[in-house]
MITI-900118 format. One record per residue: x, y, z of N, C-alpha, C, CB in turn; residue number from 1. Coordinates in steps of 0.1 Angstrom, whole numbers, plus 5000, padded with zeros to 4 digits. Glycine has a CB too. Layout:
N
<r <X, Y, Z>, <X, Y, Z>, <X, Y, Z>, <X, Y, Z>, NUM>
...
END
This chain:
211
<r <2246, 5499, 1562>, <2236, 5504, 1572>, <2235, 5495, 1584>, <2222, 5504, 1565>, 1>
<r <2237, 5482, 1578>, <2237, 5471, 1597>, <2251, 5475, 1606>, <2239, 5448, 1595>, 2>
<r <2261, 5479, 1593>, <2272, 5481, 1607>, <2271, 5495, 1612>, <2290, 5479, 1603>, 3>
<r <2266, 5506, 1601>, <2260, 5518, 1610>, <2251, 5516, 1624>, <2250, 5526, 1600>, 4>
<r <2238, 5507, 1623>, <2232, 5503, 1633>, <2237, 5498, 1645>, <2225, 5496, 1629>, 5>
<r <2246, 5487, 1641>, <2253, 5482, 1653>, <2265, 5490, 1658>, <2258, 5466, 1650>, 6>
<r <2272, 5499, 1649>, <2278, 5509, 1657>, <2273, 5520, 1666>, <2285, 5516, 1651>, 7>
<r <2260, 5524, 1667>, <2252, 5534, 1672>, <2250, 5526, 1683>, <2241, 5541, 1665>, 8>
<r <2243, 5516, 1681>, <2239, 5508, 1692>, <2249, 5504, 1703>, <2234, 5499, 1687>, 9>
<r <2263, 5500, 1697>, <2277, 5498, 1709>, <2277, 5510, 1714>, <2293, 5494, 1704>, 10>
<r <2274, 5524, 1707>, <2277, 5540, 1714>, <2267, 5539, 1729>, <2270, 5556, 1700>, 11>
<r <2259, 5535, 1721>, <2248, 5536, 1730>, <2250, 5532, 1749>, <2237, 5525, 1722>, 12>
<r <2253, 5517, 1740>, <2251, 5508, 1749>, <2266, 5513, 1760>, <2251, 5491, 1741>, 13>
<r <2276, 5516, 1756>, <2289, 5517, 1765>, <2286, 5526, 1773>, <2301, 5520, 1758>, 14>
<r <2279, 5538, 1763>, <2273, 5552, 1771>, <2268, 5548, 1784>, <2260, 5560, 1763>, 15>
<r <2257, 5541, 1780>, <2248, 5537, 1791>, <2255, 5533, 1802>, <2240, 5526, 1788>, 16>
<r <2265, 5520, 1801>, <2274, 5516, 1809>, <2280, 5525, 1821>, <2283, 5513, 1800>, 17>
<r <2286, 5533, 1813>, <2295, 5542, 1816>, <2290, 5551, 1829>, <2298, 5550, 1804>, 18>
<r <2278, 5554, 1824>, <2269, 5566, 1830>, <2265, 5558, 1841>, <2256, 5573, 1822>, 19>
<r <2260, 5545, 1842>, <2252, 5537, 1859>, <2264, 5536, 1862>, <2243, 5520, 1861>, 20>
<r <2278, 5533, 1857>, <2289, 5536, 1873>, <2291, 5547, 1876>, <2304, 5532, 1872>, 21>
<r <2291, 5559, 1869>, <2292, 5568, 1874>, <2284, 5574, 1885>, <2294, 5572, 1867>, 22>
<r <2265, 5570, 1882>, <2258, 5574, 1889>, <2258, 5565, 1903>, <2247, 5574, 1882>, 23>
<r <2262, 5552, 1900>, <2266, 5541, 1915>, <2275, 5546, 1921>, <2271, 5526, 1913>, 24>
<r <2287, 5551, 1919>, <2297, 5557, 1924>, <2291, 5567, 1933>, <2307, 5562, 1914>, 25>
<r <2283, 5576, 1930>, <2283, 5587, 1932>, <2273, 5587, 1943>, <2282, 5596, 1921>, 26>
<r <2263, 5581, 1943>, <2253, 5570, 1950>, <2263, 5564, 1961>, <2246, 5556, 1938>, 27>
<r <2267, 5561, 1964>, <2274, 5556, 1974>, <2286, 5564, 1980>, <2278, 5544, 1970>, 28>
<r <2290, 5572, 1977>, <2296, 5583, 1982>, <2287, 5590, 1992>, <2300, 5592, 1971>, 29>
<r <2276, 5596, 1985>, <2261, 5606, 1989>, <2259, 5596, 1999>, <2245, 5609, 1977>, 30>
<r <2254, 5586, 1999>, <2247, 5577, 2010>, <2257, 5574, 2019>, <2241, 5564, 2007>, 31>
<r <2268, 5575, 2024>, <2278, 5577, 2026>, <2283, 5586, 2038>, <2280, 5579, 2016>, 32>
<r <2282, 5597, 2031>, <2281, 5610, 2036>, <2264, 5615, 2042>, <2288, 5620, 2022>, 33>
<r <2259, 5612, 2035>, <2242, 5614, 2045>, <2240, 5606, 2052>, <2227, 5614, 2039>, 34>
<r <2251, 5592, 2057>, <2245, 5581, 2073>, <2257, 5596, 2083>, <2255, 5551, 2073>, 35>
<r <2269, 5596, 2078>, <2275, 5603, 2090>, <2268, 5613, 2093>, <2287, 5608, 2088>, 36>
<r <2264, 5622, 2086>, <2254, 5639, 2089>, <2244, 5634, 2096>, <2246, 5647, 2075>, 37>
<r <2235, 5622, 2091>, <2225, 5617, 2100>, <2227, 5615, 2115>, <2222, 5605, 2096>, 38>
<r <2238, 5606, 2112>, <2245, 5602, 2130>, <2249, 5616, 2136>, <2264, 5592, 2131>, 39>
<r <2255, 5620, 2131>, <2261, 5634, 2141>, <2247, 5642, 2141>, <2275, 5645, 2133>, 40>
<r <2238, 5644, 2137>, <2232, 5657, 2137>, <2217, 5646, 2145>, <2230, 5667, 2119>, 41>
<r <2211, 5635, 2147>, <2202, 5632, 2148>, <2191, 5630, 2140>, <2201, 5637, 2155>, 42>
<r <2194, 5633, 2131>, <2184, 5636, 2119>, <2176, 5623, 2114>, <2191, 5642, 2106>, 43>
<r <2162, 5620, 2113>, <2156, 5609, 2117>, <2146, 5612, 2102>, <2149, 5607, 2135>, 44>
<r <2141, 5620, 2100>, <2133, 5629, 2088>, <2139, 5618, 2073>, <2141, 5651, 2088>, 45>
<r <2130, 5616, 2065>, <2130, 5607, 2054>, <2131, 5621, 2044>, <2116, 5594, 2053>, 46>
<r <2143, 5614, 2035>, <2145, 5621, 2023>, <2126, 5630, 2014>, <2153, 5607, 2013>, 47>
<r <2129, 5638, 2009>, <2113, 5637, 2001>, <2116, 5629, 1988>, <2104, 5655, 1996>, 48>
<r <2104, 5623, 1979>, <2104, 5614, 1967>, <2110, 5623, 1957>, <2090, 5609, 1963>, 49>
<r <2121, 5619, 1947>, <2127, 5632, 1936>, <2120, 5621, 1926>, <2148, 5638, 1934>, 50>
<r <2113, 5630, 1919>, <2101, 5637, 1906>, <2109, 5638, 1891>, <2095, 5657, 1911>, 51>
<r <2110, 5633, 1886>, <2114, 5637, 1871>, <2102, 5634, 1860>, <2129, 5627, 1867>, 52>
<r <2095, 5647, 1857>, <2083, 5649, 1849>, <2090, 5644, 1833>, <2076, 5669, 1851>, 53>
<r <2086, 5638, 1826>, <2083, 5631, 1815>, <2086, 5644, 1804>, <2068, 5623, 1815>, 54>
<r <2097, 5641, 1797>, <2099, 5652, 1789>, <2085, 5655, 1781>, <2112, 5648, 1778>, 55>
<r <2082, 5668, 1770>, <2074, 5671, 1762>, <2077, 5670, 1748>, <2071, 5681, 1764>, 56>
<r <2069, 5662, 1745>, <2071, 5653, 1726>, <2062, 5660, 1714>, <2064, 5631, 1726>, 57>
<r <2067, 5660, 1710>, <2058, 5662, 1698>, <2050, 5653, 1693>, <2064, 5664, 1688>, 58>
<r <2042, 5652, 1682>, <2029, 5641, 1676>, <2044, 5631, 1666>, <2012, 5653, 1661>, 59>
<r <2055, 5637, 1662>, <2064, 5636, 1650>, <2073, 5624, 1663>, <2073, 5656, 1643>, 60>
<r <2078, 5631, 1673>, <2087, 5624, 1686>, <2082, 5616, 1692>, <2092, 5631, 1696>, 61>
<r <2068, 5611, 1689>, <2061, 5599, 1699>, <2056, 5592, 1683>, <2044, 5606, 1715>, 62>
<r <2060, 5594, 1675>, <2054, 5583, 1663>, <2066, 5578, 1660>, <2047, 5589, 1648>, 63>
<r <2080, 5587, 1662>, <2095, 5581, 1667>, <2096, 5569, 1674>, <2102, 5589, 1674>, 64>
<r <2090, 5573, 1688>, <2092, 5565, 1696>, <2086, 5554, 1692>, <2088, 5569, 1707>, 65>
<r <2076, 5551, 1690>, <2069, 5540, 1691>, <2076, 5531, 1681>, <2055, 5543, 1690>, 66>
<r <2078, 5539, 1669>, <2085, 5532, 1661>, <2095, 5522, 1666>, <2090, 5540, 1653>, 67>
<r <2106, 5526, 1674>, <2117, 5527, 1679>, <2112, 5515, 1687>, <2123, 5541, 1685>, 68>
<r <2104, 5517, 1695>, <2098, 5508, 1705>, <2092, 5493, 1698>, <2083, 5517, 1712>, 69>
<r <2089, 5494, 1684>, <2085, 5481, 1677>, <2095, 5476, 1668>, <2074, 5483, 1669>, 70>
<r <2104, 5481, 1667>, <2115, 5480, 1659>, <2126, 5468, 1670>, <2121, 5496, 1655>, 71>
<r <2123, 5477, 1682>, <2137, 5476, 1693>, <2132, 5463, 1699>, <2140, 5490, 1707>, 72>
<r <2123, 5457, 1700>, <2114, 5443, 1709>, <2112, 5435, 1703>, <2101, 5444, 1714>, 73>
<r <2110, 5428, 1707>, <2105, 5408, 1699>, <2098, 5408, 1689>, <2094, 5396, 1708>, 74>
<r <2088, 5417, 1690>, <2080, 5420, 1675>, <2089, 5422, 1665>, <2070, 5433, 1675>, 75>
<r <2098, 5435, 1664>, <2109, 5436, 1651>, <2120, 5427, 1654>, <2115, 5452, 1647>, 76>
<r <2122, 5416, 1660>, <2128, 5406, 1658>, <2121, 5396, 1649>, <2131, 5402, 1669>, 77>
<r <2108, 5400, 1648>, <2102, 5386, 1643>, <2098, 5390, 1630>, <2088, 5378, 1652>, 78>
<r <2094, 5402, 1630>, <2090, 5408, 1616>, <2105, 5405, 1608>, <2085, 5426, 1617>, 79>
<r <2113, 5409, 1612>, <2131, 5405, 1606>, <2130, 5389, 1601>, <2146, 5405, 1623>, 80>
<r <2129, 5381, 1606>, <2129, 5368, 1606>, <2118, 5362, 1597>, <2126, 5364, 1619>, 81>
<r <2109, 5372, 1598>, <2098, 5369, 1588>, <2099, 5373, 1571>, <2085, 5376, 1594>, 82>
<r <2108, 5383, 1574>, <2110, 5388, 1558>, <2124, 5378, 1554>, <2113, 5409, 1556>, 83>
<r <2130, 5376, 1563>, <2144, 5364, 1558>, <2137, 5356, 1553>, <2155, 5355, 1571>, 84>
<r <2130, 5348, 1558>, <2124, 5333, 1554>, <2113, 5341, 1540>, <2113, 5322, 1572>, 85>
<r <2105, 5345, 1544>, <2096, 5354, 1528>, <2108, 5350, 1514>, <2093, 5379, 1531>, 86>
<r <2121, 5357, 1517>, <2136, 5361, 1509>, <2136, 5347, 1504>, <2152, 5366, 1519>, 87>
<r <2139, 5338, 1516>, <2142, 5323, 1514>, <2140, 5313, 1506>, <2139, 5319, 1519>, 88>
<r <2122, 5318, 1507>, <2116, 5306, 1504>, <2111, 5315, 1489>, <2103, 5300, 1518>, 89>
<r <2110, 5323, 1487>, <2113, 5330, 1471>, <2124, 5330, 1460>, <2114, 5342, 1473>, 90>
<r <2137, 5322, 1472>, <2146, 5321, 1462>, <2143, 5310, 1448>, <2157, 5318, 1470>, 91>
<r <2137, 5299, 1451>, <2140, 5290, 1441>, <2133, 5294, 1428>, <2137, 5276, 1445>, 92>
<r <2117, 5302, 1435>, <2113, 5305, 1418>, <2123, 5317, 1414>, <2095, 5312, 1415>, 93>
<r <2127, 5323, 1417>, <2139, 5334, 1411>, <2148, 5327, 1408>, <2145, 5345, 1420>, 94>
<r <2153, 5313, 1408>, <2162, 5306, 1408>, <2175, 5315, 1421>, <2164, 5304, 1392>, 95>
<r <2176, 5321, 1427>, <2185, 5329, 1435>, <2194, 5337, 1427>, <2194, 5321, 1444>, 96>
<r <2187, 5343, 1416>, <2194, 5350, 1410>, <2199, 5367, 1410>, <2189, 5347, 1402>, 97>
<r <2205, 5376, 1407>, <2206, 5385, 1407>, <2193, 5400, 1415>, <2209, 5382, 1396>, 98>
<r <2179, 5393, 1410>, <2173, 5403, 1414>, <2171, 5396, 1428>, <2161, 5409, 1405>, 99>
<r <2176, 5383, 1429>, <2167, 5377, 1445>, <2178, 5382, 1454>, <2163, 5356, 1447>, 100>
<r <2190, 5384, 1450>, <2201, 5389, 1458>, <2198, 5406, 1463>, <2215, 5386, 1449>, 101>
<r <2190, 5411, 1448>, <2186, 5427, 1449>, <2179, 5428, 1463>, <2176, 5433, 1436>, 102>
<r <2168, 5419, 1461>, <2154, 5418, 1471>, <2161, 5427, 1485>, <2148, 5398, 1476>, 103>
<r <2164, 5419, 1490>, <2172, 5419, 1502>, <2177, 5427, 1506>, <2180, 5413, 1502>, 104>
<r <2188, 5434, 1491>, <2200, 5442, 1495>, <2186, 5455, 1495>, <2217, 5442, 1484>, 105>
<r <2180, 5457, 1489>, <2170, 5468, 1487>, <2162, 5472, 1498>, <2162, 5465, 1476>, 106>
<r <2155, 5460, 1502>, <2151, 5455, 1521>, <2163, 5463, 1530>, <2153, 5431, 1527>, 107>
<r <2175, 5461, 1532>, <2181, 5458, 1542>, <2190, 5475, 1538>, <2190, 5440, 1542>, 108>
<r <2190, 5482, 1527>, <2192, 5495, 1528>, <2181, 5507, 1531>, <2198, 5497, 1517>, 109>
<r <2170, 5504, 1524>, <2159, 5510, 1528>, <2160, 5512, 1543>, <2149, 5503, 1525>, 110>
<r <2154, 5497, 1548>, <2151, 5497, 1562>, <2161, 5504, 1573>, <2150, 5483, 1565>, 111>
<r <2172, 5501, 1568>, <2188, 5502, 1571>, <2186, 5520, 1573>, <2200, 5495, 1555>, 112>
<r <2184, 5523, 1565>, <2183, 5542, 1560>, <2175, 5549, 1574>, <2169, 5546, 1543>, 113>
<r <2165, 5545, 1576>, <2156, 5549, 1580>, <2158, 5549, 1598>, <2145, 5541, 1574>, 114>
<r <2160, 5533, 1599>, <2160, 5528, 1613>, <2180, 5543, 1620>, <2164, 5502, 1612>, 115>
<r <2189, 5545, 1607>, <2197, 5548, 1611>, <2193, 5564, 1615>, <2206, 5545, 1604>, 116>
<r <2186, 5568, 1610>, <2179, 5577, 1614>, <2171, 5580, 1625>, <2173, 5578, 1607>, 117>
<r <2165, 5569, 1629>, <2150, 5567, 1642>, <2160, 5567, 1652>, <2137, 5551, 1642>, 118>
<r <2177, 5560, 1652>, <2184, 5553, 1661>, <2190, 5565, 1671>, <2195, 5544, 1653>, 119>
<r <2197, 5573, 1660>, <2202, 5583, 1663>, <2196, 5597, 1669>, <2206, 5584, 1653>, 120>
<r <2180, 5596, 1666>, <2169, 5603, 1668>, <2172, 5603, 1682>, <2156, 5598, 1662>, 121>
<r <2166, 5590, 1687>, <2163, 5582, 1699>, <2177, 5584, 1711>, <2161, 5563, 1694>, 122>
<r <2183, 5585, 1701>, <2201, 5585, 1711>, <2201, 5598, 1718>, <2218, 5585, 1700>, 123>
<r <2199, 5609, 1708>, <2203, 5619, 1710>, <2187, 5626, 1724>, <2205, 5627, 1692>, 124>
<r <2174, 5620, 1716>, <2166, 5630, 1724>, <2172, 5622, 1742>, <2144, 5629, 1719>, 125>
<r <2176, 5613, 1744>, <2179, 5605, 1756>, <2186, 5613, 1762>, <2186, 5592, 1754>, 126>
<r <2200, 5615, 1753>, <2210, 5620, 1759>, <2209, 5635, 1762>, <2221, 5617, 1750>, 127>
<r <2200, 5645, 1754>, <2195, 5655, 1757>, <2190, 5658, 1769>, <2189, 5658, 1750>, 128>
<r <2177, 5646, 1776>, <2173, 5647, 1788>, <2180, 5644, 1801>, <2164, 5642, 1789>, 129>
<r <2191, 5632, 1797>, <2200, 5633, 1807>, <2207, 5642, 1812>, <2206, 5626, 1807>, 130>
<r <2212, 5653, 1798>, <2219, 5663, 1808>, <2210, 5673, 1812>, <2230, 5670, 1803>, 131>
<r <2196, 5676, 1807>, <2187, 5687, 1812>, <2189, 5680, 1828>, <2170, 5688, 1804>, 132>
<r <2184, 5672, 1832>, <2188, 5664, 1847>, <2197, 5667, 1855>, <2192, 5651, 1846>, 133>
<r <2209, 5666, 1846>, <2219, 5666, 1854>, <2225, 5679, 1860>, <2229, 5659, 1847>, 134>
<r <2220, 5688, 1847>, <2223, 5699, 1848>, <2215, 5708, 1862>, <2220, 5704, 1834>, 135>
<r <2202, 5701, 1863>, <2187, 5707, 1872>, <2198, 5701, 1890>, <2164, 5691, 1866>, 136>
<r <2205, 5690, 1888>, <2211, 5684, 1896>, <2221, 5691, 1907>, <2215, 5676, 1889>, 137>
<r <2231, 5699, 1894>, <2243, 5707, 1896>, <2237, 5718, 1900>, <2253, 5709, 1885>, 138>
<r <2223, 5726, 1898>, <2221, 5738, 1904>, <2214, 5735, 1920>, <2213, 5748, 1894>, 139>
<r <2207, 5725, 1923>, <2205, 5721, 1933>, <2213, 5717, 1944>, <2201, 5715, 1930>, 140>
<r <2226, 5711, 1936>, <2236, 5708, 1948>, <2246, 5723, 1951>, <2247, 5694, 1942>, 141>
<r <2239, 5736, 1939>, <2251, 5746, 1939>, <2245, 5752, 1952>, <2253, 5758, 1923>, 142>
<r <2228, 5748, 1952>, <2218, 5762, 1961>, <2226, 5754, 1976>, <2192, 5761, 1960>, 143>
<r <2225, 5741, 1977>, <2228, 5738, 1989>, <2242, 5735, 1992>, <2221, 5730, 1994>, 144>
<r <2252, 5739, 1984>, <2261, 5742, 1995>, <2267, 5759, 1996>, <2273, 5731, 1993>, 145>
<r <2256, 5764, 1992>, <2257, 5781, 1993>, <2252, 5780, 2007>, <2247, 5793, 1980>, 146>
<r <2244, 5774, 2017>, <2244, 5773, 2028>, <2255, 5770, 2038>, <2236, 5766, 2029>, 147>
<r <2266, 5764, 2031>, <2278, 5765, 2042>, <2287, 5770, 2037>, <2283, 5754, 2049>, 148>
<r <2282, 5782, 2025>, <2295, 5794, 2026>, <2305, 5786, 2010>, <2308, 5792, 2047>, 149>
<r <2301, 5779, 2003>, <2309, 5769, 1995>, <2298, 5779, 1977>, <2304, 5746, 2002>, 150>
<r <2309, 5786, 1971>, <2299, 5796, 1962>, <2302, 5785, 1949>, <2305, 5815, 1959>, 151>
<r <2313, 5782, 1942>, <2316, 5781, 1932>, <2327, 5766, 1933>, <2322, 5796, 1928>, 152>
<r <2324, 5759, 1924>, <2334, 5741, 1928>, <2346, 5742, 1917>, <2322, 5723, 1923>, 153>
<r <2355, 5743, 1920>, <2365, 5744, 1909>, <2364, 5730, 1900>, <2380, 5746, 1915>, 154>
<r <2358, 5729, 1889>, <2362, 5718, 1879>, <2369, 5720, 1867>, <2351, 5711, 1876>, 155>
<r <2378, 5710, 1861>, <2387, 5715, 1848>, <2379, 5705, 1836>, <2408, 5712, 1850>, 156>
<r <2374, 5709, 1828>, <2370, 5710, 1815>, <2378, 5708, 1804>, <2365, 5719, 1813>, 157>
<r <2383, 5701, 1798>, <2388, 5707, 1782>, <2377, 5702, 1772>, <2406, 5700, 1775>, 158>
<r <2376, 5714, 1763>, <2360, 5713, 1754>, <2370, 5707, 1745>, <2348, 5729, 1747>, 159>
<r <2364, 5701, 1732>, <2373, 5698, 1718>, <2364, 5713, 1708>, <2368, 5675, 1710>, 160>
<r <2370, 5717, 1706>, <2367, 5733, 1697>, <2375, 5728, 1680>, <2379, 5751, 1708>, 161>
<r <2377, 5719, 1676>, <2384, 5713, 1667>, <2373, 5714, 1658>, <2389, 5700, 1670>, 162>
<r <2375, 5719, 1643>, <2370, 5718, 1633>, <2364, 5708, 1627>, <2376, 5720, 1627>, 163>
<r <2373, 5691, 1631>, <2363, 5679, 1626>, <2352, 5681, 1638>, <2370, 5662, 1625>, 164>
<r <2355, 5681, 1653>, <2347, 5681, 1662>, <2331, 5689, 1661>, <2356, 5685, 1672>, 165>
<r <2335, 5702, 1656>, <2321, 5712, 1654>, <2315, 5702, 1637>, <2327, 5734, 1651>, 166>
<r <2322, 5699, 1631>, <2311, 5692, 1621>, <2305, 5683, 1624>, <2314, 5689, 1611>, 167>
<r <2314, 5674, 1634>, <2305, 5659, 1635>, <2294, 5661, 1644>, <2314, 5646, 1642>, 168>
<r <2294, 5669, 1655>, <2284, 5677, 1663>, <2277, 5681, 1651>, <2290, 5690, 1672>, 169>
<r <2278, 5691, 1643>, <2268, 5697, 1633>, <2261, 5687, 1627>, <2274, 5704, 1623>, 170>
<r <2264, 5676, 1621>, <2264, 5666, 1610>, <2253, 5660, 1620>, <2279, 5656, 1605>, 171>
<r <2258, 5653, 1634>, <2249, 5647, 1642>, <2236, 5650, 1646>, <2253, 5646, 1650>, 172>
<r <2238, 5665, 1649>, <2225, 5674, 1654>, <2210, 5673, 1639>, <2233, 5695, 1656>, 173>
<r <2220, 5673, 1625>, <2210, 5670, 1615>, <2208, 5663, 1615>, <2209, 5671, 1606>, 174>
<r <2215, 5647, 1615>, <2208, 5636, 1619>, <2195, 5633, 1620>, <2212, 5633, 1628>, 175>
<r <2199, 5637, 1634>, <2193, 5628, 1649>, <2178, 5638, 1653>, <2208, 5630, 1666>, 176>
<r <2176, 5652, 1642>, <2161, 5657, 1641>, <2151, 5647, 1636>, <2161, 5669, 1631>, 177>
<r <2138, 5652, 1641>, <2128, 5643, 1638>, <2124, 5647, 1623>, <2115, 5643, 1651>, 178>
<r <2128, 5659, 1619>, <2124, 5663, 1606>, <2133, 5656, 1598>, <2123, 5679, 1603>, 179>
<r <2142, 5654, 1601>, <2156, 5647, 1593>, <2149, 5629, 1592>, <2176, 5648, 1608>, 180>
<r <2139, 5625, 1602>, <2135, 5614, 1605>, <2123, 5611, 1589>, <2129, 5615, 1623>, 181>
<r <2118, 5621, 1593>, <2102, 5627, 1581>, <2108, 5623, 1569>, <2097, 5647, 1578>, 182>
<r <2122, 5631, 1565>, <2120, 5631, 1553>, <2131, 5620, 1547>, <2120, 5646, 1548>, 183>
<r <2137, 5611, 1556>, <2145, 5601, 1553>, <2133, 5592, 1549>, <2156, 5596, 1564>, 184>
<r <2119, 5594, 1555>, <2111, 5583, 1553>, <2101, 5585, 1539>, <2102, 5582, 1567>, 185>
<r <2102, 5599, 1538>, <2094, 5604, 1525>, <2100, 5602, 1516>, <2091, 5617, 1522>, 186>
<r <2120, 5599, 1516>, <2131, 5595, 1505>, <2125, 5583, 1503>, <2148, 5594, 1509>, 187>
<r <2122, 5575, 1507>, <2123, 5558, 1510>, <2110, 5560, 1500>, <2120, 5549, 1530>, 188>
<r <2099, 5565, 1502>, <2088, 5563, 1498>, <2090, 5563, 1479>, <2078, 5574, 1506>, 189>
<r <2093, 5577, 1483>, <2097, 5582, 1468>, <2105, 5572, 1462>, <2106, 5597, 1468>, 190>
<r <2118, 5565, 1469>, <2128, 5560, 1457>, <2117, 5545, 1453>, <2148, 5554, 1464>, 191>
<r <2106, 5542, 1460>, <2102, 5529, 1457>, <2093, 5536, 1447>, <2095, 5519, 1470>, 192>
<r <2081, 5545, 1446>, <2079, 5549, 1434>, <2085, 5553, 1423>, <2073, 5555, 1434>, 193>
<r <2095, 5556, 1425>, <2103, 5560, 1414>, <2111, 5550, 1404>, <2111, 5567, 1420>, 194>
<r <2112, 5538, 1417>, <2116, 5523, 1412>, <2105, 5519, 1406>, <2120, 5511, 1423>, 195>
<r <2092, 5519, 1408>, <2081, 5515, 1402>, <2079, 5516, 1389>, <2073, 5520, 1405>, 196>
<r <2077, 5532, 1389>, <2075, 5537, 1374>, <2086, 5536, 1366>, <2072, 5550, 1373>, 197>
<r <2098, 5535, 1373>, <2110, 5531, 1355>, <2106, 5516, 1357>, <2136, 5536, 1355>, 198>
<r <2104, 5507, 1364>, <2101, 5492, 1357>, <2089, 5493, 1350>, <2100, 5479, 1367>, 199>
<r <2077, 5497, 1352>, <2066, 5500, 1343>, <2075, 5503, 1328>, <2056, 5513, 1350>, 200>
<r <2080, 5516, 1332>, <2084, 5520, 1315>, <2095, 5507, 1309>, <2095, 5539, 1314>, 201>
<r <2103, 5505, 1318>, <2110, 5492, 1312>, <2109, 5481, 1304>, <2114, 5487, 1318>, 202>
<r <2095, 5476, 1314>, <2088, 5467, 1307>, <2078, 5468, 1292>, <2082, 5462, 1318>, 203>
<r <2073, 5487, 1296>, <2069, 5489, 1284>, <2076, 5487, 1270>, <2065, 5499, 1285>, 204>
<r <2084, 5493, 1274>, <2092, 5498, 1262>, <2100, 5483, 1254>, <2105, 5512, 1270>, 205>
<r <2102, 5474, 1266>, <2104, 5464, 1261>, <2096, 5450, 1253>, <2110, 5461, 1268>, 206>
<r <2084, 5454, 1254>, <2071, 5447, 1248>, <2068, 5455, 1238>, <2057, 5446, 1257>, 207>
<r <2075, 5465, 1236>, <2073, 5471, 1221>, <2081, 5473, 1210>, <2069, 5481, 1221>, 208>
<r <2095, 5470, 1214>, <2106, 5465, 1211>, <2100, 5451, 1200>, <2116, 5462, 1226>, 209>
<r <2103, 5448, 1187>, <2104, 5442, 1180>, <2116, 5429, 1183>, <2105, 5451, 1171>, 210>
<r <2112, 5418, 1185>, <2120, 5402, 1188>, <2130, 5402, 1179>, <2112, 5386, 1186>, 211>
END
């Protein structure tokens, strides 16, 4: 689950990368091309302010977020740090034995489960609004250059239409739902009661067991 985490998170992060050169590139091309139009034409008139309204969340996608938001900041760095040392300093009455090794691994898949879930959540609703954007972008730049006669921009595309390609897409899309989020968290809940009650019976059944 940590190297699931930290692989989403390099996706993430390269993404991110990727996308401010592209938008700087493109940014300086535009500015570029609007000082010459300026010069030649006189045009003195200030751009108007561009508006990007705040996507619409659900009660389920803002209890995501926030999550995501306490998880992702100094707080769930410290809470982390705080359950290491809790682990730590528990080892010696366990003597570091077997279940003190469980502790942990039980901590760190759980948590592990869940966060891979919230991560992917978070990735995807991101990456969804960026291209609603970009897309709002490309019909804006389509309206104005239908003003100088320019209808259609020839660009070449190859989609991947590939069989692993439509599952991992599929696989992802279930993911990265917030209901996929719900009920990875209702698993978690359940496997800890469920861990509960067979040690209850365990211990029963072993106190009645004859020495």
């Amino acid at each position: 689950m940590v190297s699931i985490l930290a692989f989403l998170a390099n996706i993430r992060e390269r993404h991110t990368q990727y996308t401010t050169k592209c938008l700087q590139a493109i940014w300086e091309v535009d500015a570029a091309l609007e000082l010459r139009l300026r010069i030649a034409t006189g045009d003195t008139i200030e751009n108007p302010p561009v508006v990007i309204p705040a996507p619409r969340r659900s009660r389920i996608q803002r209890g995501i977020d926030y999550y995501a938001d306490l998880v992702g900041t100094l707080l769930g760095i410290a809470i982390l740090i705080f359950v290491i040392l809790v682990w730590v300093a528990i080892g010696p009455a366990l003597h570091f034995n077997a279940n003190w090794w469980l502790l942990i691994g039980t901590y760190a898949g759980l948590i592990g489960l869940n966060d891979g879930f919230v991560l992917r959540n978070v990735y995807t609703v991101l990456e969804d609004f960026e291209n609603e954007q970009f897309t709002q972008v490309e019909f804006d730049d389509m309206d104005m250059l239908a003003v100088i006669g320019v209808e259609k921009l020839e660009e070449g595309r190859v989609a991947d239409n590939s069989l692993t390609c439509r599952i991992s897409v599929w696989v992802g899309n279930i993911c990265s739902h917030e209901l996929t989020v719900v009920f990875g968290a209702i698993s978690i809940l359940g496997l800890i009661i469920g861990a509960r009650n067979g040690l209850e019976r365990y211990w029963t059944t072993s106190l009645q067991c004859p020495s």
